[in-house]
C-alpha positions as CSV (number, residue, x, y, z in Angstrom):
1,X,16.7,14.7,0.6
2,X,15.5,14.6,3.6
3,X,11.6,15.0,5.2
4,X,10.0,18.4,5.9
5,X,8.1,18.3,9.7
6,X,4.9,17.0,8.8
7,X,5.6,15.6,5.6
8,X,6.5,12.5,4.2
9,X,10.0,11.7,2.4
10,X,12.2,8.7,1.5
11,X,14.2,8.9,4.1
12,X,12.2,10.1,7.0
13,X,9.9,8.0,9.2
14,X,6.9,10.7,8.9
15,X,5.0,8.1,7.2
16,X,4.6,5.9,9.8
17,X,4.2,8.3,12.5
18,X,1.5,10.5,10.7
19,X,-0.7,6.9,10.1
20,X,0.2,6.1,13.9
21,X,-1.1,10.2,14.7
22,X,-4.2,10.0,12.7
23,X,-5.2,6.3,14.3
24,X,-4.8,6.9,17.3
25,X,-7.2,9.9,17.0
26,X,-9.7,8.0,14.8
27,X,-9.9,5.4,17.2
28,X,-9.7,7.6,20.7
29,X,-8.7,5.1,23.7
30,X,-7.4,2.0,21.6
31,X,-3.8,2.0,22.2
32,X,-2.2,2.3,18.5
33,X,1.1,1.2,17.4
34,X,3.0,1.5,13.9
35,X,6.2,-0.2,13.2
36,X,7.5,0.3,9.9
37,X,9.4,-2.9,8.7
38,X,9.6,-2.1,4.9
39,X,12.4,-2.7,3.1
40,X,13.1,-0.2,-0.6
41,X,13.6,-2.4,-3.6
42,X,12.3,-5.8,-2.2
43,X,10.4,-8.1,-4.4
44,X,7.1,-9.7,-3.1
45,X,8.5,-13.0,-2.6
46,X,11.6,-12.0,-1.0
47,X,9.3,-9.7,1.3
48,X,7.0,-12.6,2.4
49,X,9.7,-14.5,3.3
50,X,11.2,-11.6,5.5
51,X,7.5,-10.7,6.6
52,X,7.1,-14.5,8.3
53,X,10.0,-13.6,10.6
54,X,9.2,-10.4,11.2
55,X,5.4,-11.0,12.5
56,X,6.3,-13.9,14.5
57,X,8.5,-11.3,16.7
58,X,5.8,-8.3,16.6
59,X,2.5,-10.3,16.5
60,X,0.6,-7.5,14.4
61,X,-2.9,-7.4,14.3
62,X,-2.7,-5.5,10.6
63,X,0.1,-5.7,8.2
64,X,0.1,-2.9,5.5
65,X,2.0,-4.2,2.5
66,X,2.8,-1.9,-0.5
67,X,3.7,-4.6,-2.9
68,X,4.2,-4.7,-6.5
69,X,6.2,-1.9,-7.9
70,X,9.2,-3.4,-7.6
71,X,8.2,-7.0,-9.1
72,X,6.4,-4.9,-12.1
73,X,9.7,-3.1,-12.4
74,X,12.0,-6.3,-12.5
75,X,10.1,-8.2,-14.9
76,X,9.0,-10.8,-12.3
77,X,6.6,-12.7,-14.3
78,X,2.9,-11.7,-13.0
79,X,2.0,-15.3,-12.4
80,X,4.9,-16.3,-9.8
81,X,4.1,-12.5,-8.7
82,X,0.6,-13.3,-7.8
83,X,1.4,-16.5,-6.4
84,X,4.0,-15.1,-3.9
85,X,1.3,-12.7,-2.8
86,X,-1.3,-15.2,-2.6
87,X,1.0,-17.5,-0.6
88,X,1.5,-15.0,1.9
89,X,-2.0,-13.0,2.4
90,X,-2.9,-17.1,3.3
91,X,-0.3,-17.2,5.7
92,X,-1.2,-14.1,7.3
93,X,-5.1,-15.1,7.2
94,X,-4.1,-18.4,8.5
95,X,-2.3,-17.0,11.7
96,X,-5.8,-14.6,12.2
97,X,-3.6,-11.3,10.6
98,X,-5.1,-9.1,9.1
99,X,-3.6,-7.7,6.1
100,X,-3.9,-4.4,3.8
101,X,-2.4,-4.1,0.1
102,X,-1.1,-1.1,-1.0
103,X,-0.9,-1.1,-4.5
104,X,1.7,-0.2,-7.3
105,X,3.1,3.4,-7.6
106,X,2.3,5.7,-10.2
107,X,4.8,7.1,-12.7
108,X,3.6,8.6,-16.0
109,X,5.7,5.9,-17.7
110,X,4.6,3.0,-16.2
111,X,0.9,3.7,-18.0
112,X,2.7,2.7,-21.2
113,X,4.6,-0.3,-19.6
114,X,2.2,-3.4,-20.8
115,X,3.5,-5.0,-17.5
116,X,3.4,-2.5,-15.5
117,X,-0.3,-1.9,-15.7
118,X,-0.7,-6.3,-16.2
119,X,0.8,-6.6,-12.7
120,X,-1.6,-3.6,-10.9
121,X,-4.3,-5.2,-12.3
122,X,-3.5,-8.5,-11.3
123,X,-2.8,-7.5,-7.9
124,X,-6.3,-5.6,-7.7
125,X,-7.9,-9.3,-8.9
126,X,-6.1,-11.1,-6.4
127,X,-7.6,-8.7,-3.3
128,X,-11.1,-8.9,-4.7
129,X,-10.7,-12.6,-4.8
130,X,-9.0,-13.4,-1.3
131,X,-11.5,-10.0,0.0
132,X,-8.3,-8.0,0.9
133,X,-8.7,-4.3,0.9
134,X,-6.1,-2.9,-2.0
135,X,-5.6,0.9,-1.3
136,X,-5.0,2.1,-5.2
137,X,-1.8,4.2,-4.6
138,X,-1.7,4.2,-8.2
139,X,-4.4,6.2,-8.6
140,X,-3.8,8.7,-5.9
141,X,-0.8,9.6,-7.4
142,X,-1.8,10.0,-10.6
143,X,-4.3,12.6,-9.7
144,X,-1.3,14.3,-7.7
145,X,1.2,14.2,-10.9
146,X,-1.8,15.5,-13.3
147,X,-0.4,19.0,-12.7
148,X,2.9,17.7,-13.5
149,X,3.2,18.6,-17.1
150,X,7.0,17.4,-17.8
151,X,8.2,13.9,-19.3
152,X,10.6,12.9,-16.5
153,X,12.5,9.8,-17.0
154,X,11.4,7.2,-14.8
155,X,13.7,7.5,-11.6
156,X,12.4,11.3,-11.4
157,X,9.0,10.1,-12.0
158,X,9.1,8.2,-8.6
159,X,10.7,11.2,-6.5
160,X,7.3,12.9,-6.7
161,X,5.8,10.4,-4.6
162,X,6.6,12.2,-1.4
163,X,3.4,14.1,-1.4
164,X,2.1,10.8,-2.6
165,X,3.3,9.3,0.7
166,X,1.7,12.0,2.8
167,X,-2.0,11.3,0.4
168,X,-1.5,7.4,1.2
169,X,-1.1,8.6,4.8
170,X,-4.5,9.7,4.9
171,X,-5.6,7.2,2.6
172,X,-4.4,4.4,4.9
173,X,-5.5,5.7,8.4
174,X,-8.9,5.9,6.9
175,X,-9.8,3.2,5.0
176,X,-8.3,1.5,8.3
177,X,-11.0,3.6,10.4
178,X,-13.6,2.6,8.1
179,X,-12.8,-1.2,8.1
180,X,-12.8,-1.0,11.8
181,X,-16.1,1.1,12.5
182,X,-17.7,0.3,8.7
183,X,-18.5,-3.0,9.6
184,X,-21.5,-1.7,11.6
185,X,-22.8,0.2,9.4
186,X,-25.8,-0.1,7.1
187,X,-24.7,-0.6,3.3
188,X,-25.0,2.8,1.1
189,X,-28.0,2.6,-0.7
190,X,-27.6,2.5,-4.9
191,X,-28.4,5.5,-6.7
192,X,-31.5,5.8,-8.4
193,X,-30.8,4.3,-12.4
């Protein structure tokens, strides 16, 4: 299968160009570049190992890393999950990189996978605690499958994702924007209790 113009799909590099498109718009004048280095099936700590070479040749100001889905998927234990993540969002902080978590993908199955959901909300305790923006792909999907009626077995599940893909797009190019023009702004004020 492959991608549509203007559409994300597994095997087309829309993804990167479309966050590359909508940054470079967002932020008129800064010279934007994506490079997509992800790798399908890796687990976290396999990926932080690859990640170290791979920034030390591109010397990214931002790495994006979806993480999780695959460690949920392969039993990895959450703890030695977590610690792998935490290693490496260090590591990046330590060499002044910025870094963005994308979290877990959503399948209707994995809501009744005990650690499934253990590892997404592990990984959304982890960003809180080290202050690393999480973009909850989970839950942008979710809202994309709720007109999806049918009980597809998992491996379907996860093909729906390319409209997913073009949502975390979006998703990512924005909450990028924000965290680059947010910080000047004045905090929302609470609503009224």
């Amino acid at each position: 299968m492959g991608a549509a113009p203007g559409r994300v799909g597994r095997h087309g590099a829309t993804y990167t160009a479309l966050i590359k498109e909508m940054l470079s718009r967002a932020l008129n004048g800064v010279p934007v570049e994506v490079i997509n280095r992800g790798v399908s099936g890796e687990l976290a700590s396999n990926a932080a190992q690859r990640m170290r070479n791979e920034v030390g040749l591109e010397e990214p100001d931002l790495v994006l890393w979806q993480v999780g889905t695959n460690d949920a998927l392969a039993y990895v234990p959450t703890a030695e999950f977590i610690a792998a993540v935490a290693e490496q969002i260090e590591w990046l902080k330590a060499h002044k990189i910025d870094v963005v978590l994308v979290g877990l993908q959503f399948a209707p199955q994995a809501m009744r996978d005990e650690h499934y959901i253990e590892v997404r909300e592990a990984l959304r305790k982890l960003a809180a605690e080290k202050g690393v923006l999480v973009l909850r792909f989970y839950e942008a999907m979710q809202i994309l499958n709720a007109a999806t009626e049918a009980d597809l077995p998992l491996t379907r599940e996860f093909d729906l994702n390319d409209d997913g893909y073009n949502c975390l797009a979006q998703y990512v190019a924005r909450a990028i924007t924000l965290g680059v023009f947010g910080a000047h702004l004045a905090p929302r004020p609470k609503p009224p209790q």
